[in-house]
ZAKE-577292 format. One record per residue (C-alpha): x, z, y; residue in three letters. Coordinates in steps of 0.001 Angstrom, whole numbers, padded with zeros to 6 digits, always signed. Each point is the difference from the previous one (the first is absolute). Layout:
<rs>
XZYala
...
</rs>
This chain:
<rs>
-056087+028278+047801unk
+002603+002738-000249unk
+000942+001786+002933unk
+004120+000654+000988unk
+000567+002548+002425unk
+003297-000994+001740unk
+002210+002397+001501unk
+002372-001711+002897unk
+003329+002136+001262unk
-000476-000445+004023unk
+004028-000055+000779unk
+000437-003372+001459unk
-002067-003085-001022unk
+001606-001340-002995unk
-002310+002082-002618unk
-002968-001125+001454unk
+001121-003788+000206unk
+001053-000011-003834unk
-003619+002005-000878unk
-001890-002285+002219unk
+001640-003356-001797unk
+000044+001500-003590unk
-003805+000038+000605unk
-000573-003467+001118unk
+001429-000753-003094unk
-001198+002223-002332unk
-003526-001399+001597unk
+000902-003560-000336unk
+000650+000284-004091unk
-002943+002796-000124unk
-002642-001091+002589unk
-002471+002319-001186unk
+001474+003025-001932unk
+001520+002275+002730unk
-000900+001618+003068unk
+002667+002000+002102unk
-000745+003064+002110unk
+003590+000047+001803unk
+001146+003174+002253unk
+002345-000288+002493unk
+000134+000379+004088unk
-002701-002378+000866unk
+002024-000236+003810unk
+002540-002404-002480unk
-003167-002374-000469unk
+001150-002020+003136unk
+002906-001160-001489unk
-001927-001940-003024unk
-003165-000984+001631unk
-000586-003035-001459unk
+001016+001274-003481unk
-002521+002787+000447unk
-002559-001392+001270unk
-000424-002871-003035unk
+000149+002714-002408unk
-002530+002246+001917unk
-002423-003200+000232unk
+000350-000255-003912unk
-001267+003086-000119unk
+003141+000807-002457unk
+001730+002552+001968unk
-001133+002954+001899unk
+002408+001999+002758unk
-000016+003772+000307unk
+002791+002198+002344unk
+002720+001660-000742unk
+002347+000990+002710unk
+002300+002358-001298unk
+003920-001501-001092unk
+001971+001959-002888unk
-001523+003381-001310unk
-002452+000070+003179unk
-001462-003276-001727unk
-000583+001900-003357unk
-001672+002767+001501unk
-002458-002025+002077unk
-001046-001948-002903unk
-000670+002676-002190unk
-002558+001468+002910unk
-001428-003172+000644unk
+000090-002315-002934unk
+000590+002551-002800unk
-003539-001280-002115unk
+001572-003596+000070unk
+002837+000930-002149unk
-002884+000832-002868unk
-002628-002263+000918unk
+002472-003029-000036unk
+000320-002167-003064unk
+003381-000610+000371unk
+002707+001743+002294unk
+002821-002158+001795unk
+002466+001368+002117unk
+003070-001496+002236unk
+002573+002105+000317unk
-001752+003638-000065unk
-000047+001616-003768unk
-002500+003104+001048unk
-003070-001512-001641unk
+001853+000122-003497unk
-000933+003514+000586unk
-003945-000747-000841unk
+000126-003459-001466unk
+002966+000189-002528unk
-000884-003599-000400unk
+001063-001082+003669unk
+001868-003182+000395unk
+002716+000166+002701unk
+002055-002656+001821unk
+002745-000043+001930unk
+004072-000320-000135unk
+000769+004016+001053unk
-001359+002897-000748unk
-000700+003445+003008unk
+002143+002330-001965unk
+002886-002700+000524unk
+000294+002006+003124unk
-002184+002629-000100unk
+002455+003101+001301unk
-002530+002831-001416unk
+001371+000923-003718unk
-003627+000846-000766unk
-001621-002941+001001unk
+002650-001974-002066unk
-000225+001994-003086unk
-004047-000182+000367unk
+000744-003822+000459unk
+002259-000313-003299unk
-002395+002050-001931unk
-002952-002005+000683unk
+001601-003086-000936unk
+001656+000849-003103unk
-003260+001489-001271unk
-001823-002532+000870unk
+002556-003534+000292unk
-002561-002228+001713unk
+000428-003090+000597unk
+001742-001403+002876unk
+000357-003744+001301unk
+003059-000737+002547unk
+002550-002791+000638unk
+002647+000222-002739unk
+002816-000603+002463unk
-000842+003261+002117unk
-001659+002615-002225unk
+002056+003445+000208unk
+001790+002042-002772unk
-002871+002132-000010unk
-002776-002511-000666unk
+001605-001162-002881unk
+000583+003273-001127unk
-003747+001829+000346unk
-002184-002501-000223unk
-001196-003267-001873unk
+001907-002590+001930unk
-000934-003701-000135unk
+002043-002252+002153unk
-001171-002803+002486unk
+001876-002388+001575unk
+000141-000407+003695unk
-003390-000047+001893unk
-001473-003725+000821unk
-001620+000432+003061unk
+000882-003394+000986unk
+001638-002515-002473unk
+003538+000103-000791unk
+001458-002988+001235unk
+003666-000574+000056unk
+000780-000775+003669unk
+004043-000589+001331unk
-000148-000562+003564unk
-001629+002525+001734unk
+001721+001533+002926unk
-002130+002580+001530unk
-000079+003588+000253unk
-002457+002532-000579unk
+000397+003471+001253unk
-002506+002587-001532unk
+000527+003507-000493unk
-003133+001222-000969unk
-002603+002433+001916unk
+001631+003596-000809unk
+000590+002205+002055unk
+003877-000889-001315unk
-000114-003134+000198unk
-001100+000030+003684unk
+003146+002035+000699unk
+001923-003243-001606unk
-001046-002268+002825unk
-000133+002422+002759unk
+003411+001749-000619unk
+001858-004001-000295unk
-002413-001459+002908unk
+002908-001143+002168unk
+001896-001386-002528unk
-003288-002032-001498unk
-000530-001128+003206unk
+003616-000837+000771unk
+000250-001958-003534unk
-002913-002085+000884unk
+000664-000638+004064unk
+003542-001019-001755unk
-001174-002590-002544unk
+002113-003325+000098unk
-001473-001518-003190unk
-003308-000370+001157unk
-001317+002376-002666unk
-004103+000937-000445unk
-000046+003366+000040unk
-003943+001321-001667unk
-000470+003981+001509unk
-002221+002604-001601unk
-002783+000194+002328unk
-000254+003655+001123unk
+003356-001201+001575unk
-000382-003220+001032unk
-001601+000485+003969unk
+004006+001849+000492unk
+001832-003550-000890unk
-002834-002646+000394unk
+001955-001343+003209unk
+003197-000693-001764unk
+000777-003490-001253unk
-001228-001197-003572unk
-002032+003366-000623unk
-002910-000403-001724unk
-002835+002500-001696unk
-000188+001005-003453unk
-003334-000733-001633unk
+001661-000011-003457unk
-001485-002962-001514unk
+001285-002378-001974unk
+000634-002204+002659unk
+002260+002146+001521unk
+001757+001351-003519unk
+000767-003980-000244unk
+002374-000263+002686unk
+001688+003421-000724unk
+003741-000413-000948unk
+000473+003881+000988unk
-001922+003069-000478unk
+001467+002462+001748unk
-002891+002961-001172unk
-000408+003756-000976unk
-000727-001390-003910unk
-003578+000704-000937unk
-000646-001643-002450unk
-002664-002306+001484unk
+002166-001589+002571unk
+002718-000252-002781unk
-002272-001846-002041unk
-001317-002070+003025unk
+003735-001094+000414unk
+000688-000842-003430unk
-002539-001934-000361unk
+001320-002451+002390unk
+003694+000238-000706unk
+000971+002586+002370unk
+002879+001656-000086unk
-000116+004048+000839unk
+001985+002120+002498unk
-001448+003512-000797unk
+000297+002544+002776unk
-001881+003895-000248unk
-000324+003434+000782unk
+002388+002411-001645unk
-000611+001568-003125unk
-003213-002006-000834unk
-000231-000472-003321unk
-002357-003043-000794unk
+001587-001853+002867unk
+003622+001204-001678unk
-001100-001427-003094unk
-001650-003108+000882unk
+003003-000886+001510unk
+002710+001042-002136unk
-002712-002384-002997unk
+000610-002984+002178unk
+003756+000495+000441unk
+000111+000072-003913unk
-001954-003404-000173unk
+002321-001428+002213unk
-002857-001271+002644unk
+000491+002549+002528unk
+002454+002757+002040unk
+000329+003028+001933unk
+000224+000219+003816unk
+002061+003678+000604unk
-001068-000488+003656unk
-002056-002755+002098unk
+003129-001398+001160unk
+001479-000632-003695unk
-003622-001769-000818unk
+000015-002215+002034unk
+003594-001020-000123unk
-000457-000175-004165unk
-003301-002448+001215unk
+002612-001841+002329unk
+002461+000010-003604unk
-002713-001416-002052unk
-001147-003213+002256unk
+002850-000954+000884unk
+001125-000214-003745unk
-001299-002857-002539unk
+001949+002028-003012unk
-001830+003672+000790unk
-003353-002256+000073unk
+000323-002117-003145unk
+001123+003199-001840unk
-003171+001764+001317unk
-002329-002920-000623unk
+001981-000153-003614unk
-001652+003383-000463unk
-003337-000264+001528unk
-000599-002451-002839unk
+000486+002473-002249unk
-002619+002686+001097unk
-003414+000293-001811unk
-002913-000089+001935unk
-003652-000154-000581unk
-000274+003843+000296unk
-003376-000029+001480unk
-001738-002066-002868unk
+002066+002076-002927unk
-001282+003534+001729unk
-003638-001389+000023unk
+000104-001558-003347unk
+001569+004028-001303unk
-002929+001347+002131unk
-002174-002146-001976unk
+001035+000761-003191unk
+000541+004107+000564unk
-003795-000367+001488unk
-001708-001708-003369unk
+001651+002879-002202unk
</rs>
């Protein structure tokens, strides 16, 4: 058995969700061969219990904690886990390129890359240097990968992530709000409370509206509010996302057909270029403000020509991204 140490970025909880399914699968076509010592901040555990928990009962996964985000991350697992990058047969990390450093042979995924907007010239030079030394391997979604990627490292594109099915759906008519757990994206909902609330109290079409839970308790009175749980029950009756666009709830929504109103934080740079990639595939917009996102939602509904064209282009996406990265694992692996 051949032992992966797996090194999870802790912004948000799309890196873990994608690491956490690329090893169910990787474990389905390879019962046996793996085991995965994955590093992250353990407090994020909660939010795949179940997950966890089957592959801690297998025995094919063990946890250790890393609390640090960004460079603090780095440092803390160099003081803690430092012996793992040598001991390890094989070195995988999501999003953070640091461990090229020691294991040349590190295998990254991921769709960005830190010194995308990194502001310290040094760190970004160190960054560039590493890479094109080094070129390792990286696995991302085609549709979202960054000049940069392309440009420093060994890119091989996946399609969209199947975390449920893709199914192509034409009737849904609810929204979902999400903006993520940032500390930014909590501004988003408290700065355009009132006019959330107002939107909602205001609703004449007897929309669903789903609500990230950490605010949920501020709207739960209002008509046709329900709570997020992200599943793919809900995704099914999505029509609308309105969502800060990581790429885990844009890949929840495309699964299902839904169509993506992309509202963010100024001058963030993944979220910038998520959305900007779905613009360009036609299955998805920009909100400038609250207020213009959900009156481009309103545009969409209401219009069968908007929704054929985006269901006309839906079709078109490639998915199966989850499968393809663990099948590339695989293969880099038995080298």
């Amino acid at each position: 058995m051949k032992h992966v140490a797996v090194i999870v970025c802790n912004n948000g909880l799309g890196h873990l969700q994608r690491v956490l399914a690329v090893i169910e699968i990787i474990i389905f076509l390879r019962e046996n061969d793996y085991h995965f010592r994955i590093f992250f901040n353990l407090n994020k555990t909660i939010y795949f219990k179940d997950k966890i928990n089957k592959l801690l009962g297998g025995k094919i996964i063990q946890l250790f904690n890393v609390k640090g985000e960004g460079e603090e991350y780095e440092k803390e697992f160099l003081r803690k886990y430092h012996n793992h990058l040598i001991d390890a047969d094989f070195i995988w990390s999501d999003n953070y390129i640091f461990a090229v450093k020691f294991r040349p042979d590190t295998l990254l995924t991921g769709s960005f890359l830190w010194l995308d907007i990194e502001s310290k010239k040094e760190r970004i030079n160190d960054s560039i240097n590493l890479l094109k030394q080094n070129k390792p391997i990286m696995i991302g979604i085609d549709y979202f990968a960054t000049e940069n990627i392309l440009k420093y490292t060994n890119f091989f594109g996946v399609g969209i992530y199947e975390y449920y099915e893709f199914e192509l759906l034409t009737n849904q008519n609810d929204i979902l709000i999400s903006f993520g757990k940032s500390s930014g994206a909590h501004k988003i909902y408290i700065n355009n409370r009132n006019f959330i609330r107002d939107f909602i109290s205001k609703n004449k079409s007897e929309l669903k509206f789903f609500i990230e839970p950490d605010y949920f308790d501020d709207l739960k009175e209002l008509p046709g509010v329900f709570k997020a749980d992200f599943s793919e029950d809900m995704y099914k009756k999505i029509g609308i996302a309105i969502i800060r666009p990581g790429i885990g709830t844009v890949c929840g929504a495309l699964s299902k057909s839904g169509h993506i109103i992309s509202i963010y934080e100024k001058n963030n740079f993944e979220m910038e270029n998520n959305a900007t990639a779905l613009i360009k595939l036609n299955v998805g917009e920009k909100g400038i403000t609250i207020k213009n996102a959900f009156e481009k939602a309103e545009i969409f509904l209401s219009n069968m020509e908007k929704r054929t064209s985006h269901y006309e282009n839906i079709r078109k996406l490639k998915f199966s991204g989850l499968m393809d990265t663990a099948l590339k694992i695989i293969e880099v692996f038995k080298k």
